[in-house]
C-alpha positions in Angstrom: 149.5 10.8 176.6 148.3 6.9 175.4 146.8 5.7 178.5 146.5 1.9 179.1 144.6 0.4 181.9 144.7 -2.9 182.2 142.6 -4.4 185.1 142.8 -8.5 185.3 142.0 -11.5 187.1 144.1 -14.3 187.5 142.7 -17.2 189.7 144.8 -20.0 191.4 142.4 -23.5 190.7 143.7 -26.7 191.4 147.7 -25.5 191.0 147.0 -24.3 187.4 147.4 -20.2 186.3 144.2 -19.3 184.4 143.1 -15.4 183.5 140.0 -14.1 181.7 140.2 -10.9 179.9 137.3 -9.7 177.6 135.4 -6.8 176.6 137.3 -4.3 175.5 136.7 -0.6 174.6 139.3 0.7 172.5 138.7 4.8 172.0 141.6 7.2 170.9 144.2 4.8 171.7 142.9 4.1 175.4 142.4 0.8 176.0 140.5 -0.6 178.9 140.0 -4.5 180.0 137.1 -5.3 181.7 137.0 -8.6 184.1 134.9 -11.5 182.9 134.0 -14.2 185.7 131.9 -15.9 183.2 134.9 -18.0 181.8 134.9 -21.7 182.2 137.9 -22.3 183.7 138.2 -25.7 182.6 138.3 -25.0 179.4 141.3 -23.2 179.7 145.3 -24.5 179.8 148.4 -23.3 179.3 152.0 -24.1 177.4 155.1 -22.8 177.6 153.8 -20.0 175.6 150.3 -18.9 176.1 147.2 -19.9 177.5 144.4 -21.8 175.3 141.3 -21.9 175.2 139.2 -24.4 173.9 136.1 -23.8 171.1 135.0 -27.6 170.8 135.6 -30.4 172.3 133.5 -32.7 169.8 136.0 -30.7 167.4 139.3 -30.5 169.2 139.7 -26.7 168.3 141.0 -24.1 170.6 141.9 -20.2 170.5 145.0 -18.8 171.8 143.7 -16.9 174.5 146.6 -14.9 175.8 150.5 -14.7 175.2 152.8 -15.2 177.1 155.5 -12.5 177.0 157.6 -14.1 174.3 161.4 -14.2 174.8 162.7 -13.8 171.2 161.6 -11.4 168.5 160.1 -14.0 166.3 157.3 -15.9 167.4 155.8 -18.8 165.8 152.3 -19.7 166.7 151.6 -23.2 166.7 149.4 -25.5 164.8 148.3 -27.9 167.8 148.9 -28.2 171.5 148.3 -31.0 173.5 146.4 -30.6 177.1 145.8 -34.1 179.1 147.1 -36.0 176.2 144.6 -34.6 173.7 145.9 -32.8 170.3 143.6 -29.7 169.9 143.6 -27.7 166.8 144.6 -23.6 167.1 142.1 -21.8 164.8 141.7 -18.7 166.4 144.2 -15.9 167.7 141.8 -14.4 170.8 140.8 -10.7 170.7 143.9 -8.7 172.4 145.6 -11.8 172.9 148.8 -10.2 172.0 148.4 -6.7 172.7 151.5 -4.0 173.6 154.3 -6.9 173.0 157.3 -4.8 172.4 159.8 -7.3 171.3 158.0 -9.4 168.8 159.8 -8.6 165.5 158.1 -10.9 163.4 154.8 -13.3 163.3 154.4 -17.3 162.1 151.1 -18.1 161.9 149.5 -21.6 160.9 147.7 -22.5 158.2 144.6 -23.5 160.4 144.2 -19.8 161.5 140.8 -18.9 160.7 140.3 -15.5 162.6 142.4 -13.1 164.2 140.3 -10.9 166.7 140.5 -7.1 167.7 143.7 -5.7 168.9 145.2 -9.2 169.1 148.5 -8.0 167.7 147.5 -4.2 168.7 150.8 -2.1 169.4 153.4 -4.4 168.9 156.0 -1.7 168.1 158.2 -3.2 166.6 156.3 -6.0 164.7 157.5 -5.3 161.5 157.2 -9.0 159.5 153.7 -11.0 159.7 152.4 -13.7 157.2 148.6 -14.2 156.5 148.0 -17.6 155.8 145.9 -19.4 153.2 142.7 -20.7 155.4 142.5 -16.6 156.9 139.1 -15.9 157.0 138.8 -12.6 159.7 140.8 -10.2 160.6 139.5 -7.8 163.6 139.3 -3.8 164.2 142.8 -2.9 164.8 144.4 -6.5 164.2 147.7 -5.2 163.7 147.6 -1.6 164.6 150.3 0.7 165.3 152.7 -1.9 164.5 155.7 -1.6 162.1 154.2 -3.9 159.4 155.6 -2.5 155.8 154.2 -5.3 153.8 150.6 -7.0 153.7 149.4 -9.6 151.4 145.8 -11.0 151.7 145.0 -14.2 150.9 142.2 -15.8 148.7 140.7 -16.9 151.5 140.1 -13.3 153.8 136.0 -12.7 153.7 136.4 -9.7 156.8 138.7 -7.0 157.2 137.6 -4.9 160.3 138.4 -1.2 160.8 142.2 0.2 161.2 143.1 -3.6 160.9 147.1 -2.2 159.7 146.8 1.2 161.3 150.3 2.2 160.6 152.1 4.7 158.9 154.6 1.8 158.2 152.8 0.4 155.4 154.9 0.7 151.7 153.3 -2.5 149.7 149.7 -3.7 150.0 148.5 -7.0 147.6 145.3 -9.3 147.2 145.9 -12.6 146.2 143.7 -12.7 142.9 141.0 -15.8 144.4 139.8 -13.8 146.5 136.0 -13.2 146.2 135.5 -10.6 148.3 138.8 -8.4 147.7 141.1 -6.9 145.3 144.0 -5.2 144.8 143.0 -3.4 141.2 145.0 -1.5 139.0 148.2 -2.5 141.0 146.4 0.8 143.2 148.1 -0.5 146.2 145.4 -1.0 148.6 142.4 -3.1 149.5 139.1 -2.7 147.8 135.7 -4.5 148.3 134.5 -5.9 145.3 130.9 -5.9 145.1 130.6 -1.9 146.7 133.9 -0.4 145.6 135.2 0.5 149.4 137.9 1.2 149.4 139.3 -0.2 153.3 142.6 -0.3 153.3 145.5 2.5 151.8 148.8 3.5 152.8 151.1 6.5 151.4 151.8 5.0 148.0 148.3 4.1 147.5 146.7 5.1 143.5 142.9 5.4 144.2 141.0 3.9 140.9 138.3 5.1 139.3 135.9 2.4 140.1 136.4 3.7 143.6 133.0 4.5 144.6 133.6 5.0 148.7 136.6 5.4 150.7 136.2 3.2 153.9 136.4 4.3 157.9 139.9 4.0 158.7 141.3 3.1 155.2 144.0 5.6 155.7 144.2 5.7 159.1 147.7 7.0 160.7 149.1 7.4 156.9 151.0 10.5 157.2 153.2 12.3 154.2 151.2 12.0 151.2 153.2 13.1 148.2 149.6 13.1 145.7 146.7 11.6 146.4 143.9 12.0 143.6 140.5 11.4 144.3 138.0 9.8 141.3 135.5 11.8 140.2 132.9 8.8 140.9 133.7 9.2 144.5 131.0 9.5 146.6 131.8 9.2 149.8 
């Protein structure tokens, strides 16, 4: 059986809710959150949604940190917060920042994301409807994993795709907007491939494997189940 053990602090300072969650192992599924007292507490703060945390002051950027459990299925992520009457900039969607949130159907996100970390969006069930936006530059190991996603289009702008980013057997249509330097979407082969090795890193069931195809990435067809045909190049070599 999935096992989650979740172990967090949350201290009281000054009447204001802070928490600090980092370092997390993810192996088989398990998922394990080890306490960090190393976080600043004043650079933390908190909306009606989620806690903040902020990158830069000099910069007025910030990081959503942690979610709040959201009460409707779609969730829009915003493009500034204010804390002590300063705007601040989000850029950043934390690592496991909204991991296991059942009821989140679909995902806004602005177009100052630059990163999305590890497992931030990790086993949302029923997350079937996300949007990456034009400014993306990382997406983390298991991003959106074991979510309901059926549709993923990457944007000029994505330079990092981590491991199992989609892990999903959901997956029916994947693109790669054709700017992208890094990236492409070939052939119409239905998947990811990494331009300058020919990796392929990300496939679902539907997924035609070109011949340029030199290496199939870890995790590129990770939790894809029900292949009808699946041909391999000959120029594979890994």
């Amino acid at each position: 059986m999935m096992k989650n053990v979740f172990i967090l602090v949350v201290a009281l300072l000054m009447g204001n809710l802070t928490a600090a969650v980092a370092n997390v192992n993810d192996v088989c599924g398990d998922v394990i959150y080890v306490i960090d007292d190393g976080l600043d507490n004043d650079s933390v703060f908190a909306t009606d949604i989620a806690y903040y945390r902020i990158l830069s002051e000099e910069n007025k950027t910030v990081e959503l940190f942690m979610l709040l459990y959201p009460q409707g299925a779609s969730l829009s992520i915003p493009q500034t917060v204010t804390n002590n009457d300063v705007d601040y900039t989000v850029i950043s969607i934390a690592d496991n920042a909204a991991y296991d949130l059942g009821s989140v159907v679909a995902v806004t996100l602005p177009p100052t994301i630059k990163r999305i970390g590890r497992n931030a969006f990790g086993f949302c069930g029923n997350l079937k409807t996300v949007t990456l936006p034009e400014g993306l530059e990382e997406l983390g190991d298991y991003a959106f994993a074991n979510s309901s996603i059926e549709q993923v289009n990457i944007p000029a702008s994505l330079k990092h795709i981590g491991v199992s980013t989609f892990k999903s057997n959901c997956l029916k249509s994947i693109t790669v907007a054709g700017g992208n330097t890094v990236y492409d979407s070939r052939e119409d082969c239905n998947a990811i491939v990494e331009r300058t090795t020919g990796t392929l890193v990300l496939g679902c069931n539907s997924t035609r494997i070109p011949a340029s195809v030199k290496v199939i990435g870890n995790g590129a067809f990770n939790a894809c189940k029900g292949f009808e045909r699946l041909e391999l190049p000959e120029g594979l070599t890994k």
